[in-house]
C-alpha positions, 0 to 999 in steps of 0.5 A: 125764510131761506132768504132771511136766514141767508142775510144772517149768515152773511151779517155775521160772516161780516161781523167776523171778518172785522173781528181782528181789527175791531178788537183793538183802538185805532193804531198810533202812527205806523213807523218802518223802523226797526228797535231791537228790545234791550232786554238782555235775557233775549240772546239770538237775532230771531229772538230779538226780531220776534220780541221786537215785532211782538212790541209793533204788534202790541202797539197796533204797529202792524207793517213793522210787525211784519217786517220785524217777523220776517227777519226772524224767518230769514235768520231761523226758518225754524222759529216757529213763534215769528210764523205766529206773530206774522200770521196774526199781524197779517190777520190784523189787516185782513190778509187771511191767505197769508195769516193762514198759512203762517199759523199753519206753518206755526204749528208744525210742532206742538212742542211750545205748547203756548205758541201752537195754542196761540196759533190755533187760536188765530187761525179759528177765527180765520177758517170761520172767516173764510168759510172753513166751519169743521177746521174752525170748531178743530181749531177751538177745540185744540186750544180750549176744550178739555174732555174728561170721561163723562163730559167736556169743558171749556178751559180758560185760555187769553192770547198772550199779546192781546188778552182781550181774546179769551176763552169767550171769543173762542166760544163764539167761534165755536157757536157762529160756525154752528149757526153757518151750517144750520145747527141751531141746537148746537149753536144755542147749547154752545152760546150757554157756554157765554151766557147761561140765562139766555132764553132757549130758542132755536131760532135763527132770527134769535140766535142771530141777534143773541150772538151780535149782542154777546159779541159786544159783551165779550 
């Protein structure tokens, strides 16, 4: 039994690591060169360059992503929205490491309330992937949960660049790192959060197959 529910685990563990580049379609040809945006309401060169590698990033561009982010550090170390888009460009090619420390960098300051959602958001779904379930289910929590005196709900939230990440998928971080660490209560009480018509089980052979079968809904 310990055997079998191993091999979920380790199922699921692959699942998300995927997760950042299943999400969208095979990227267009990847160019090196940098377009400055012509939008004139952006003013400073760290805007410009994080507009600009947002547009890659959006593209499924994501080395000139990275370029484009790291020029806006090198011109304002203090730009906290080019840490975020470097931190989920490198995401998007599993570079977890260093996607990790730039959204950690990120959110410094919770000042833009948009950008430190966004980075927390990111780095849920790469604590899940390294492992890290506490910090994952923190993460989520930060950007969706909202408590009132009685009980709890999970707010709506979308990723601004790629609005196929959503409240749901947040969810299901939440869930997985439940079922990582054997708490299949939890875990199945957090799928009803998705799906309110699932069958109630505890079961990890179960939940194991709810939770692939969700994910290809979400």
């Amino acid at each position: 039994m310990k055997k079998k529910i191993l091999l979920l685990q380790l199922l699921l563990l692959a699942l998300v690591v995927s997760f950042f580049s299943c999400k969208k379609d095979d990227p267009p040809t990847v160019t090196n060169e940098i377009h400055y945006p012509s939008d004139i309401t952006v003013h400073t060169i760290e805007q410009r360059l994080t507009e600009n590698g947002w547009k890659e990033f959006t593209l499924g561009n994501y080395s000139p992503a990275i370029d484009s982010f790291s020029l806006a550090i090198s011109a304002n170390s203090l730009y906290t929205d080019a840490y975020n888009g470097l931190g989920w460009a490198y995401a998007r090619i599993d570079s977890l490491e260093k996607a990790l420390y730039n959204l950690t960098v990120c959110m410094v300051s919770p000042s833009n309330e948009q950008v430190y959602k966004d980075a927390r958001a990111g780095r849920s779904f790469i604590n899940l992937a390294l492992g890290d379930y506490v910090k994952a289910i923190e993460d989520v929590d930060a950007v969706i949960l909202e408590q009132s005196e009685y009980s709890y709900n999970y707010k709506d939230y979308a990723f601004r660049h790629d609005p196929s990440i959503s409240r749901n998928d947040l969810v299901m971080v939440v869930a997985e790192s439940y079922f990582m660490m054997g708490y299949y209560t939890a875990c199945y009480e957090t799928l009803l959060w998705i799906d309110e018509t699932i069958d109630d089980t505890t079961n990890p052979e179960e939940l194991a197959m709810i939770i692939e079968e969700l994910k290809q809904t979400i």
